[in-house]
DRENVO-233495 format. One record per residue: x, y, z of N, C-alpha, C in turn. Coordinates in steps of 0.1 Angstrom, whole numbers, always signed. Example, Ala and Ser with C-alpha at 12.3 -4.5 7.8 and 13.67 -1.06 7.14 Angstrom:
+--------+---------+-------+---------+----------+-------+--------+---------+-------+
: n.east : n.north :  n.up : ca.east : ca.north : ca.up : c.east : c.north :  c.up :
+--------+---------+-------+---------+----------+-------+--------+---------+-------+
:   +132 :     -57 :   +78 :    +123 :      -45 :   +78 :   +132 :     -33 :   +78 :
:   +128 :     -22 :   +71 :    +137 :      -11 :   +71 :   +129 :      +0 :   +79 :
+--------+---------+-------+---------+----------+-------+--------+---------+-------+
//
This chain:
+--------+---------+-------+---------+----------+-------+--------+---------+-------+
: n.east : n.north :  n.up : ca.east : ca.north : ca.up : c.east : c.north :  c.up :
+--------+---------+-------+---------+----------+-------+--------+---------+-------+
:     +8 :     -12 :    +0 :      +0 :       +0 :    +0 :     +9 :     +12 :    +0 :
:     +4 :     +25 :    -7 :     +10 :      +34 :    -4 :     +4 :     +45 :    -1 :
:    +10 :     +53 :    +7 :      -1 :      +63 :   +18 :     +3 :     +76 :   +16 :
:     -3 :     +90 :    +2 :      +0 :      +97 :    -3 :     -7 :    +107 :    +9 :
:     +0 :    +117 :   +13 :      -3 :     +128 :   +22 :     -9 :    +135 :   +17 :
:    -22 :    +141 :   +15 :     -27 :     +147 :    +9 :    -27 :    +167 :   +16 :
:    -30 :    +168 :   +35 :     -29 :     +174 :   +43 :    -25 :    +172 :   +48 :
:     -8 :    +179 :   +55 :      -3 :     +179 :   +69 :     -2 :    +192 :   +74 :
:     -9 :    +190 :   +85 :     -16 :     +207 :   +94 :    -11 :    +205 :  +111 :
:    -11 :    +212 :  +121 :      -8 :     +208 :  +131 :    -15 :    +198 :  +136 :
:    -30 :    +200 :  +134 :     -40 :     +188 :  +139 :    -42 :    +177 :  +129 :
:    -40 :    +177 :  +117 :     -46 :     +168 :  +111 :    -38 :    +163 :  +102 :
:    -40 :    +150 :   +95 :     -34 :     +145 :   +87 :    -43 :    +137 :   +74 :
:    -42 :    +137 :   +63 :     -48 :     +133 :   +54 :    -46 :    +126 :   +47 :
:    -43 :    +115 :   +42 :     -39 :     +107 :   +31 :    -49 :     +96 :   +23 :
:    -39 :    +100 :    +9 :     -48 :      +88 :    +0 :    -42 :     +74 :    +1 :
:    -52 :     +61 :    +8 :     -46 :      +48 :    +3 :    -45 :     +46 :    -8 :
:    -36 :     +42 :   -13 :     -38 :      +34 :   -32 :    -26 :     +22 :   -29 :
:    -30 :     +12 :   -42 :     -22 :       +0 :   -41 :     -9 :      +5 :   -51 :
:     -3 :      -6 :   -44 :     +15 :       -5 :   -46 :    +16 :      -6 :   -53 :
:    +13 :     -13 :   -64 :     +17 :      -15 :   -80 :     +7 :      -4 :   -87 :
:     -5 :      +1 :   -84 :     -16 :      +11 :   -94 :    -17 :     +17 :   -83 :
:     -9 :     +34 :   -90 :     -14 :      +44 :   -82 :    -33 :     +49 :   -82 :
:    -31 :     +47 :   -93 :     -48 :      +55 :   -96 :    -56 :     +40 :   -90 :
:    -56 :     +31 :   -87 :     -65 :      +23 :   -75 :    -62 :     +26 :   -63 :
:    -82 :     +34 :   -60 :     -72 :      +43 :   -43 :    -83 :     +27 :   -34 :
:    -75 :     +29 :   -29 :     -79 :      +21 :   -16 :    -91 :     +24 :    -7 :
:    -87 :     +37 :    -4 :     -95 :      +42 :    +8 :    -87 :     +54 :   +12 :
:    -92 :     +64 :   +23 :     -89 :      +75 :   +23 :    -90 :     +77 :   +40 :
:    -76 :     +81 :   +47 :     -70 :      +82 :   +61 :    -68 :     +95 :   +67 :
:    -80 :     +99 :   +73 :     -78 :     +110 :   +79 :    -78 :    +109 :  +100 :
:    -65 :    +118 :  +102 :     -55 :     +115 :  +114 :    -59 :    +125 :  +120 :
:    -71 :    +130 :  +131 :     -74 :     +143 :  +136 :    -73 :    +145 :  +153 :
:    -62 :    +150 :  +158 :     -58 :     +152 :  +168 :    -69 :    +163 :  +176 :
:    -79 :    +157 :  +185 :     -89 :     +165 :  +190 :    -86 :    +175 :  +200 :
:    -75 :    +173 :  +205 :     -64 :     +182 :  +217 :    -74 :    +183 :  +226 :
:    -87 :    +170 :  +231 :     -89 :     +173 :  +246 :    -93 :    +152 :  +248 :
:    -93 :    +154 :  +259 :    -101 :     +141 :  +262 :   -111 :    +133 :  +255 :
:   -104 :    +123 :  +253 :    -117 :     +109 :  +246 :   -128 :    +112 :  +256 :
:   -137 :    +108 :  +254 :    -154 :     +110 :  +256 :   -159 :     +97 :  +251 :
:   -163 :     +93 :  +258 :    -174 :      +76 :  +254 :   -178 :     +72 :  +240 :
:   -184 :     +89 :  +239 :    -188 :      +89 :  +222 :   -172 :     +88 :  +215 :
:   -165 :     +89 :  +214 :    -157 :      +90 :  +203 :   -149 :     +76 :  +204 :
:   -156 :     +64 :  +211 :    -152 :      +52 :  +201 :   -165 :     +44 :  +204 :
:   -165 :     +45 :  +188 :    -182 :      +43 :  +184 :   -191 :     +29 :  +187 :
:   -183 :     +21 :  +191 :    -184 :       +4 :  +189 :   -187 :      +1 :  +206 :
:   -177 :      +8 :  +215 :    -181 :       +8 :  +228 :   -194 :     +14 :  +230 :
:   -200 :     +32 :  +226 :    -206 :      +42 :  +226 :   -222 :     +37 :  +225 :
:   -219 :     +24 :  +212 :    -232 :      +18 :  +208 :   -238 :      +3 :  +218 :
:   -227 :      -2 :  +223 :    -226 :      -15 :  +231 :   -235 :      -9 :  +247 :
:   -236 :      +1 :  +252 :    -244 :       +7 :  +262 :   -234 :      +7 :  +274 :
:   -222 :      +5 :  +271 :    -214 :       +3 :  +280 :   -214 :     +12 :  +292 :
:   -209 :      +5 :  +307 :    -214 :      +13 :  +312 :   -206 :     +29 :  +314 :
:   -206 :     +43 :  +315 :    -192 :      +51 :  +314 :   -185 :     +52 :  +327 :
:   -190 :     +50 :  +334 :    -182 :      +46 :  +348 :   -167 :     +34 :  +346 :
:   -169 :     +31 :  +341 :    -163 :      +16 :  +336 :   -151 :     +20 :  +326 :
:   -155 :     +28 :  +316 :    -152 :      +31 :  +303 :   -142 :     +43 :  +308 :
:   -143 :     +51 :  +315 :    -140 :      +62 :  +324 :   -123 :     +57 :  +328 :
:   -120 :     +48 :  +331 :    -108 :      +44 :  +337 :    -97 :     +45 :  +326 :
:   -102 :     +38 :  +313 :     -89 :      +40 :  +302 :    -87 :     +48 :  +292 :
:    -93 :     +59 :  +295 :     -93 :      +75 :  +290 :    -81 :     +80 :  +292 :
:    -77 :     +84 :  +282 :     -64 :      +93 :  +282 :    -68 :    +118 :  +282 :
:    -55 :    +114 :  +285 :     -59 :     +133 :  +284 :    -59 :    +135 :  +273 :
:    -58 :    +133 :  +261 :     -61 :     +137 :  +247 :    -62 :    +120 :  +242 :
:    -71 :    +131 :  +229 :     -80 :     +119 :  +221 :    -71 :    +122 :  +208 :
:    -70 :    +113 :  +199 :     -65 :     +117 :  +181 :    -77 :    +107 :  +174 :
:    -88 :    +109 :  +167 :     -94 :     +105 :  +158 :    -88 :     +97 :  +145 :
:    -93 :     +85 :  +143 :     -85 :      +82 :  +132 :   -100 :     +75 :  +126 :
:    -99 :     +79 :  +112 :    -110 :      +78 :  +104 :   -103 :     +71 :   +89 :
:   -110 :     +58 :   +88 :    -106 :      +51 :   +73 :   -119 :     +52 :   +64 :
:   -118 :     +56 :   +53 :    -129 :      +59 :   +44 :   -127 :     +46 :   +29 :
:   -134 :     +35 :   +32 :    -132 :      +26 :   +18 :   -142 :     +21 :   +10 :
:   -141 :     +18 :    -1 :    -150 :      +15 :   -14 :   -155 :      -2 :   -10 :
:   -150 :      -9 :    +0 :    -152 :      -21 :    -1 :   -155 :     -26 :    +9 :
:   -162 :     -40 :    +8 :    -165 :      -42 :   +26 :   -146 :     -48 :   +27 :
:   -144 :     -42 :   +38 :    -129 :      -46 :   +44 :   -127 :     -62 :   +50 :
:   -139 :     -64 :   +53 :    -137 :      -79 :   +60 :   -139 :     -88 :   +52 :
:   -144 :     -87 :   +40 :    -137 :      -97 :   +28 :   -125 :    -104 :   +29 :
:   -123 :    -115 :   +27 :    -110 :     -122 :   +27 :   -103 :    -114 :   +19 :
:   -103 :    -108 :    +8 :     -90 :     -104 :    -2 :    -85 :     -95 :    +5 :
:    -96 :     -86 :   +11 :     -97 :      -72 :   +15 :    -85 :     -71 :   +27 :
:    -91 :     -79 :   +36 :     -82 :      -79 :   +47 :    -66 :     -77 :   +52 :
:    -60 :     -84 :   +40 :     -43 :      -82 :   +37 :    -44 :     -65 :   +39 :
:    -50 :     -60 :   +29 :     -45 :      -48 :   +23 :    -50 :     -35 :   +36 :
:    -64 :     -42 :   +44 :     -65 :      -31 :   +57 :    -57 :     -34 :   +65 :
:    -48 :     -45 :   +66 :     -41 :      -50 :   +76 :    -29 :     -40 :   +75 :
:    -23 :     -35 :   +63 :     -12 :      -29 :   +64 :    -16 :     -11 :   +64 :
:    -27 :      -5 :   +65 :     -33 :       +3 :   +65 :    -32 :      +3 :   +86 :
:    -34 :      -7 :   +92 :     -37 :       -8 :  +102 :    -25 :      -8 :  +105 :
:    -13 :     -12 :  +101 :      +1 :       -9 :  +107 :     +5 :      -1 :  +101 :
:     +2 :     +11 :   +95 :      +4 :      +19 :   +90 :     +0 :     +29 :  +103 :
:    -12 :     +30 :  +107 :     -17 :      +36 :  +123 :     -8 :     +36 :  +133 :
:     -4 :     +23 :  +132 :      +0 :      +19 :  +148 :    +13 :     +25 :  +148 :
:    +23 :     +22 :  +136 :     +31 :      +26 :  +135 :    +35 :     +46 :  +135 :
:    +26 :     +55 :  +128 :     +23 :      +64 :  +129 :    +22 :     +72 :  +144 :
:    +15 :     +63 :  +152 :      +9 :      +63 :  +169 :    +20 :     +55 :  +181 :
:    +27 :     +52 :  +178 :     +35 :      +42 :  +184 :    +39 :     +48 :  +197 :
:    +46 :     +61 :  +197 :     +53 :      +66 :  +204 :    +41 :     +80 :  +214 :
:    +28 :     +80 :  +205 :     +18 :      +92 :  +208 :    +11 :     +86 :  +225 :
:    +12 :     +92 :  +235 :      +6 :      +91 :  +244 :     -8 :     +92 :  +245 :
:    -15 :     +97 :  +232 :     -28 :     +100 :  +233 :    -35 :     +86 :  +229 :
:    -50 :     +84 :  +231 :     -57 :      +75 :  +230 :    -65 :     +77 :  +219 :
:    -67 :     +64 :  +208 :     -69 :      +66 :  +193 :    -82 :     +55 :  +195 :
:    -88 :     +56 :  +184 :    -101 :      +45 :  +178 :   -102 :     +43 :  +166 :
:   -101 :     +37 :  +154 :    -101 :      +34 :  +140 :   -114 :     +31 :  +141 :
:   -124 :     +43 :  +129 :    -140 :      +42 :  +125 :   -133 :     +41 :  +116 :
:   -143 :     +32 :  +109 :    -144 :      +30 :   +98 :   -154 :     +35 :   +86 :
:   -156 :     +35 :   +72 :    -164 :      +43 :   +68 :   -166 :     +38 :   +56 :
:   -179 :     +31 :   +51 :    -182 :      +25 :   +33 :   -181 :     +40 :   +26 :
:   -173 :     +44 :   +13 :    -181 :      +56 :    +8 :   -183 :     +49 :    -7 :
:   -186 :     +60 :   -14 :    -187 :      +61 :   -33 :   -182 :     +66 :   -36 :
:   -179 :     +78 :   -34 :    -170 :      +86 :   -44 :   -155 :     +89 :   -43 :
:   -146 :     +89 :   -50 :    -132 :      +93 :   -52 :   -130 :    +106 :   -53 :
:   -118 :    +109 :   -48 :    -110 :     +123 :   -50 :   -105 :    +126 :   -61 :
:   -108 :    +135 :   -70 :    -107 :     +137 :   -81 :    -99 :    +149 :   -85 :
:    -87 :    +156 :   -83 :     -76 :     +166 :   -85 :    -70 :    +164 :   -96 :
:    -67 :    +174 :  -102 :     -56 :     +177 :  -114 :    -45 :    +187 :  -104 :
:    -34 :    +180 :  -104 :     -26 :     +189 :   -93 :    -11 :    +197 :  -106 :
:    -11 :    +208 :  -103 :     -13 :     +214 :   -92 :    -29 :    +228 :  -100 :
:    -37 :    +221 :  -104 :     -43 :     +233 :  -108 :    -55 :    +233 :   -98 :
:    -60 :    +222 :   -87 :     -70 :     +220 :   -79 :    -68 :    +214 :   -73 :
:    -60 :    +225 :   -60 :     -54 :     +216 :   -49 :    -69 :    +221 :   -37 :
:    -83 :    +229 :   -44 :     -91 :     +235 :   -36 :   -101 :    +224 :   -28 :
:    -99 :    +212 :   -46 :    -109 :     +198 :   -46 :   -101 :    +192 :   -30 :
:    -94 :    +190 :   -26 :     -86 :     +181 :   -16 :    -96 :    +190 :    +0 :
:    -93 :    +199 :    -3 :    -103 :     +200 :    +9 :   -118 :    +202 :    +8 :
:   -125 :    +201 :    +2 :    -138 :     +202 :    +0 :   -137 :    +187 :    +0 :
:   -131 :    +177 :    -8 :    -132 :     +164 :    -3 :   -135 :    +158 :   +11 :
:   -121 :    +168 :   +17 :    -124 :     +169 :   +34 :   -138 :    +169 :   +38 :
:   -141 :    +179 :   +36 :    -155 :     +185 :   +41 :   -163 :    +169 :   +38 :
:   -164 :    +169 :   +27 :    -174 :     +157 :   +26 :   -171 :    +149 :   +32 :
:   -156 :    +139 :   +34 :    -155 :     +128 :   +43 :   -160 :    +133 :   +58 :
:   -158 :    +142 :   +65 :    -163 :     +150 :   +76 :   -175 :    +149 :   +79 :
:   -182 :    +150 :   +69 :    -199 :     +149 :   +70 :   -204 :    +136 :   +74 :
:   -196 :    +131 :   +63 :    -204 :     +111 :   +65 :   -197 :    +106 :   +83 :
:   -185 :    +113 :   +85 :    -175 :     +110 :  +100 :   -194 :    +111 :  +110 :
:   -193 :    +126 :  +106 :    -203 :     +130 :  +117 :   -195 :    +136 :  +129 :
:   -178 :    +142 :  +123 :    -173 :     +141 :  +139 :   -167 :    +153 :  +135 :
:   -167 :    +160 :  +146 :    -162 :     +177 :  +143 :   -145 :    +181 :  +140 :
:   -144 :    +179 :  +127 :    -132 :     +177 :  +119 :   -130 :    +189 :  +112 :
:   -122 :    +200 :  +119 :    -121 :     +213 :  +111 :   -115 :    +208 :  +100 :
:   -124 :    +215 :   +90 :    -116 :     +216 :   +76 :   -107 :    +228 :   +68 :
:    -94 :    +223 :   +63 :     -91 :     +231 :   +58 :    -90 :    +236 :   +44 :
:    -89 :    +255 :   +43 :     -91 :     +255 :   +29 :    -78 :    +251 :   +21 :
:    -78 :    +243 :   +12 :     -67 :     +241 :    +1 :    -65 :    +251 :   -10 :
:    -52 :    +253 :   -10 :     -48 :     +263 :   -20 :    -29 :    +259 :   -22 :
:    -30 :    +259 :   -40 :     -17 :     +262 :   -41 :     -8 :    +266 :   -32 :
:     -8 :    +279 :   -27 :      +0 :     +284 :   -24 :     +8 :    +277 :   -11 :
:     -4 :    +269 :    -3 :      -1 :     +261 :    +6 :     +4 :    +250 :    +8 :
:     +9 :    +244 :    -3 :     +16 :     +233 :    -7 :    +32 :    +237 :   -12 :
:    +34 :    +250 :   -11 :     +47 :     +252 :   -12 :    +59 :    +250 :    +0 :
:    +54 :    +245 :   +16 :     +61 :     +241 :   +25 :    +53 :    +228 :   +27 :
:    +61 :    +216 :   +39 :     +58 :     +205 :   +46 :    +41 :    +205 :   +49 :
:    +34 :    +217 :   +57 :     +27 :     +215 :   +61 :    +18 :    +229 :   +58 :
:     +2 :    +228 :   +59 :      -2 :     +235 :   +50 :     -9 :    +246 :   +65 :
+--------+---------+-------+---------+----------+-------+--------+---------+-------+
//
C-alpha cells in the first residue's frame, strides 16, 4: 500500500490509500485528527453503541484523544480485503506508536473518489475533506486548500 499525504496541518493528517503496484486504485482514504482534549465515550463508536457502562469506560481514558477515520470502497472484512486493511492498520500503529494519546479506528463505506488535477485543484482536496467530515459526523475542522499552501511540509 502506499499512503499519499494529501494534508499535513498541526491537527490533522490526510492521506490517499492506493495500491502498490496502481497508483490510480485508491484504496481508501486516512484521515488523522488530533482533537487536543479528552476521549469521551462517544468517540469510540463500537463501545458508545454496546451501552457500555461510562463509569467503567471512564478508567482507560487518556488526556487527549487523536481521531483516526478510514474511508473505503469495499466491505474490508472480505478475505482479499483484509491483507490490504491490515497494512493500513500498521500503518496507524506505526504512525501512533510513540503518541501518548488514546486513538479509535471508524471506519467508513463511501462512493466517491477524490478527483484533482494537481497542481491546478489543490481547492478539490479540501472540499473532499468537508465531505468525508460529514459522512464522519465528527467535528473535523476543515481546511481551505490552495496552491499556495503546498509550497512548505505542512499547509
Amino acid at each position: 500500500m502506499r499512503f499519499q499525504r494529501l494534508i499535513n496541518s498541526k491537527d490533522l493528517e490526510f492521506y490517499r490509500v492506493t495500491e502498490q503496484k496502481n497508483i490510480e486504485d485508491v484504496f481508501g482514504y486516512l484521515v488523522i485528527y488530533d482533537k487536543r482534549k479528552p476521549a469521551v465515550l462517544k468517540d469510540f463508536t463500537v463501545f458508545y453503541k454496546s451501552s457500555i457502562e461510562p463509569k467503567i469506560f471512564e478508567n482507560s481514558l487518556k488526556k487527549n484523544h487523536i481521531y483516526v477515520l478510514f474511508f473505503h470502497f469495499t466491505d474490508i472484512e472480505e478475505e482479499e480485503e483484509m491483507p490490504k486493511f491490515s497494512k493500513v492498520i500498521h500503518f496507524i500503529e506505526d504512525l501512533l506508536k510513540f503518541n501518548e494519546s488514546s486513538y479509535y479506528l471508524d471506519n467508513y463505506l463511501i462512493q466517491h473518489k477524490l478527483k484533482f488535477e494537481c497542481p491546478l485543484e489543490y481547492e478539490k482536496i479540501g472540499e473532499f475533506l468537508e465531505y468525508l467530515s460529514k459522512i464522519s459526523k465528527r467535528q473535523i475542522p476543515c481546511i481551505k486548500t490552495e496552491r499556495k499552501k503546498y509550497l512548505n511540509l505542512s499547509q
